[in-house]
C-alpha positions as CSV (number, residue, x, y, z in Angstrom):
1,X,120.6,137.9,97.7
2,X,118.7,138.6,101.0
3,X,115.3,137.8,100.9
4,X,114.6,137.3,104.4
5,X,112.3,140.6,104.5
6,X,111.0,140.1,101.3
7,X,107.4,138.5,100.6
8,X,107.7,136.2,97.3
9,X,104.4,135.4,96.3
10,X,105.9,131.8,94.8
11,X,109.2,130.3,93.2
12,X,108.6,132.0,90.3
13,X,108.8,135.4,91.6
14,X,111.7,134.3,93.6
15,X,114.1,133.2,91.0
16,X,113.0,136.4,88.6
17,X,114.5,138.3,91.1
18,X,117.9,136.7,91.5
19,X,121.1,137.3,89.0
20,X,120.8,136.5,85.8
21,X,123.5,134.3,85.8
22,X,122.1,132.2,88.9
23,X,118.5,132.1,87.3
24,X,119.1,129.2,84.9
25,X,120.8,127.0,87.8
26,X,118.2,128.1,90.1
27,X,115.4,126.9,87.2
28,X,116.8,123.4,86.9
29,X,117.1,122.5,90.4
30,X,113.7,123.6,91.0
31,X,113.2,120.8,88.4
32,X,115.5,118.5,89.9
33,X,113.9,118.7,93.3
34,X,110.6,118.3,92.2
35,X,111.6,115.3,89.6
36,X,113.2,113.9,93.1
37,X,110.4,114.7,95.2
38,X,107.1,114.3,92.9
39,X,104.8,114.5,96.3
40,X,106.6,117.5,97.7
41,X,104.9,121.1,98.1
42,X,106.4,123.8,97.3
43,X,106.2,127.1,99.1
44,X,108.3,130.2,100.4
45,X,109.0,130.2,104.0
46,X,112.1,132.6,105.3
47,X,112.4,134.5,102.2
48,X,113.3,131.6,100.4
49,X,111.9,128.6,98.3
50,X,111.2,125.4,100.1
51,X,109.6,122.0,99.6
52,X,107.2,120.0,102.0
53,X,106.8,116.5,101.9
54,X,104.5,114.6,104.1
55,X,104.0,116.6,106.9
56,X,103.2,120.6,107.7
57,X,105.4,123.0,109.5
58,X,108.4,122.0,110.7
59,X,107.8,118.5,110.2
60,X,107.2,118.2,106.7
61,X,110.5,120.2,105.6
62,X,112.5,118.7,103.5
63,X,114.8,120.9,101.5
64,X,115.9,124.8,101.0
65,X,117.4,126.7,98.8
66,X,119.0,129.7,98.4
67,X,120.8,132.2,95.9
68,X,123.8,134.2,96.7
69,X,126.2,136.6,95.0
70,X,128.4,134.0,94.5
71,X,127.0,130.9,95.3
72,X,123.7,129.1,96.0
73,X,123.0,127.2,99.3
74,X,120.9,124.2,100.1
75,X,119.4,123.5,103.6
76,X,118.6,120.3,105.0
77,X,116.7,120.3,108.5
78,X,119.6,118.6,110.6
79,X,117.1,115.9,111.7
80,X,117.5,114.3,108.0
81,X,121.6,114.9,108.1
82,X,122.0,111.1,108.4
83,X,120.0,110.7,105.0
84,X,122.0,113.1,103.0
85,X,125.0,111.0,101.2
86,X,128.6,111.2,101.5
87,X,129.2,112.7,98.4
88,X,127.4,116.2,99.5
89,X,129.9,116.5,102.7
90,X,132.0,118.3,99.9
91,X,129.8,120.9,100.2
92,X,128.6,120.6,103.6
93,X,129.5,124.1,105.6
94,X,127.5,123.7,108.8
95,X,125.2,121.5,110.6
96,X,122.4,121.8,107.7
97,X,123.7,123.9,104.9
98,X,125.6,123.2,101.5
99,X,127.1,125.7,99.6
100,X,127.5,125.4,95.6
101,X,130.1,127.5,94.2
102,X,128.3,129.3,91.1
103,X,131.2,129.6,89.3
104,X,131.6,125.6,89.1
105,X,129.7,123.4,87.6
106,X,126.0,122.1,89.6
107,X,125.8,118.7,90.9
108,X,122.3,118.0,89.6
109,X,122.4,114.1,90.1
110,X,123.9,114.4,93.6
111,X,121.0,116.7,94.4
112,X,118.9,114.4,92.8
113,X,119.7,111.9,94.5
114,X,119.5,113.3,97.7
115,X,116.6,114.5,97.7
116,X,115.2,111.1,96.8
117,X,117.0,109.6,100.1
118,X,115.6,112.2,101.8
119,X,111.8,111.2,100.5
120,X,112.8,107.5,100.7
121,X,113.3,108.0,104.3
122,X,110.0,110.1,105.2
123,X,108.3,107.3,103.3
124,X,110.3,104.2,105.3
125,X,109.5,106.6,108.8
126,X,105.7,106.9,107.6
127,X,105.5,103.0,107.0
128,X,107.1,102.4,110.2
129,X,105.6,104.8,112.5
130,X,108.6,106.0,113.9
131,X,107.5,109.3,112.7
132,X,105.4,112.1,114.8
133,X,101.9,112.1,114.8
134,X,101.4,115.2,113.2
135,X,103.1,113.5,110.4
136,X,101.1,110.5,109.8
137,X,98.2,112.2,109.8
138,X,99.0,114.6,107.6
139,X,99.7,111.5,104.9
140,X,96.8,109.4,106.3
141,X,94.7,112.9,104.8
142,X,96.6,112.7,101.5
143,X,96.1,108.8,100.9
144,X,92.8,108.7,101.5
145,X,90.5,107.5,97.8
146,X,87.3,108.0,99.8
147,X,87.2,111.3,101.0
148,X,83.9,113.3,102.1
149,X,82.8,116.0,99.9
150,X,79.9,117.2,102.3
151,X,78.3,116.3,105.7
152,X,75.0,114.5,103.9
C-alpha cells in the first residue's frame, strides 16, 4: 500500500485502509508494540504508523511499520541497529528495514522483544546521559510529579 501522499488522521484510519487479510496482523502488532513500549506515542509520520519514545522528532523514533501487497515492513532508525537482536537479521533487507512475509506466520515475540531492547536502551542512554539534549529534556518534562499548572 502507498501511503506516502496520504494524510491518516491516526492508526486507526491507517490499518482500515489496508487488505483485509493484513488488517488482523497489522491490529496485533499495534498491540504488541505498544505492550513492548508502554511509554511510546503513537503518531503517523510518512504515510505510515510510528511510535515515539522519549524524545521528539527524529530523536524519539523508535519503530515503523508498514503494509504491503504482500508483506509488511518494520523500520528501525539505523542508530538503534545495534539494539535490534540476532534473530530479526532473518528479516533484515537494508540498513533499517524488515520485511515479514504475509503469507508466513508473524513473529510477535521477536517483535516484542525487540522493541523492548530498543526501549531498554533509550532508558540505559537517558540514565547515562549519553543521549542528546533534546532527548533528556524531553523526559526530564515527562517525569516531572510537580509540574506548574499556571504562572501564580
Amino acid at each position: 500500500m502507498n501511503t506516502s501522499n496520504v494524510k491518516f488522521k491516526d492508526v486507526d484510519e491507517y490499518i482500515s485502509c489496508c487488505a483485509a487479510d493484513a488488517q488482523p496482523v497489522l491490529k496485533k502488532l499495534r498491540t504488541t508494540i505498544k505492550k513492548a513500549a508502554p511509554g511510546a506515542a503513537e503518531r503517523i509520520s510518512y504515510g505510515m504508523p510510528f511510535y515515539e519514545y522519549a524524545g521528539n522528532g527524529y530523536e524519539g523514533r523508535l519503530i515503523y511499520f508498514g503494509a504491503f501487497k504482500k508483506h509488511i515492513s518494520l523500520f528501525i532508525t539505523p542508530r538503534n541497529s545495534e539494539t535490534v537482536p540476532i534473530e530479526l537479521k532473518e528479516y533484515n533487507v537494508s540498513k533499517a528495514t524488515y520485511k515479514f512475509p504475509l503469507d508466513k506466520p508473524f513473529p510477535f515475540a521477536l517483535i516484542e522483544t525487540t522493541v523492548k531492547a530498543l526501549v531498554k536502551a533509550r532508558d540505559l542512554q537517558i540514565k547515562t546521559g549519553n543521549i542528546s539534549k533534546d532527548i533528556l529534556s524531553y523526559h526530564a518534562q515527562q517525569n516531572t510529579t510537580d509540574k506548574k499548572i499556571c504562572n501564580l
